[in-house]
N, C-alpha and C positions, 0 to 999 in steps of 0.2 A: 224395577223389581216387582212393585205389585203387577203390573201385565203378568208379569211371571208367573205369579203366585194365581192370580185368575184363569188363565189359561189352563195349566195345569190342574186347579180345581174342577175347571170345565172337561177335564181331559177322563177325572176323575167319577164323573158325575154328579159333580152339583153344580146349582143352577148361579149362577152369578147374579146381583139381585140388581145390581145398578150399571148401566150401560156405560155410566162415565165416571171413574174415580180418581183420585188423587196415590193417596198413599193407604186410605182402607178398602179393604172387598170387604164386603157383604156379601156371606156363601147361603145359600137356603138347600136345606136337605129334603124338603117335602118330596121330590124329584128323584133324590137319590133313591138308584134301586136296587141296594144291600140290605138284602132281609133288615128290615124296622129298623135299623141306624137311627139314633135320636142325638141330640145336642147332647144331650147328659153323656154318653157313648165321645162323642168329639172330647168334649170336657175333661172325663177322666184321661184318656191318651194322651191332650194335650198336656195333663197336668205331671202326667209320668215323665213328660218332656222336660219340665220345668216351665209350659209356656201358658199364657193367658191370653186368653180370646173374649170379647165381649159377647154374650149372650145375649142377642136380642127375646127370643121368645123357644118354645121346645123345637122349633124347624129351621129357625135362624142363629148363623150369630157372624162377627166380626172382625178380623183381623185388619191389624194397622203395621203396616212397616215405616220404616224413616232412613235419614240418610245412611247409616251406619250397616244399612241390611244387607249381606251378601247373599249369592247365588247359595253357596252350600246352607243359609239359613232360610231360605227359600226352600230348597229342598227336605230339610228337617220339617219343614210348616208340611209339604207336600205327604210324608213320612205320614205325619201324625193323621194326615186327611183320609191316607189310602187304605 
């Protein structure tokens, strides 16, 4: 699922930060290029979603999935990105 969730953020425009992950991406916005998009902007919509992302810094931040993650909440994560 994360491939998933990577892909599609790449699909998205942001920049994947780490070539090889497990079950977190690492998305970086610096790249995205939606008029000034900031982490704070992710944050808030994630928040409307009910979900949490780690924030690394104002152009990074984190999402982790785990066994339980389906495609439809894949696509809710994509939701929030797009």
């Amino acid at each position: 699922m994360a491939a998933s969730l990577a892909r599609g953020a790449e699909a998205l425009g942001y920049t994947i930060v780490h070539e090889h992950f497990f079950d977190t991406v690492c998305l970086k916005l610096l790249d995205y290029g939606l008029q000034g998009i900031t982490a704070q902007n992710v944050k808030l919509q994630a928040e409307d979603h009910k979900l949490n992302f780690f924030y690394v810094d104002g152009d990074s931040f984190s999402i982790s999935l785990n066994e339980t993650t389906t495609l439809e909440d894949v696509n809710e994560l994509l939701e929030v990105l797009a």
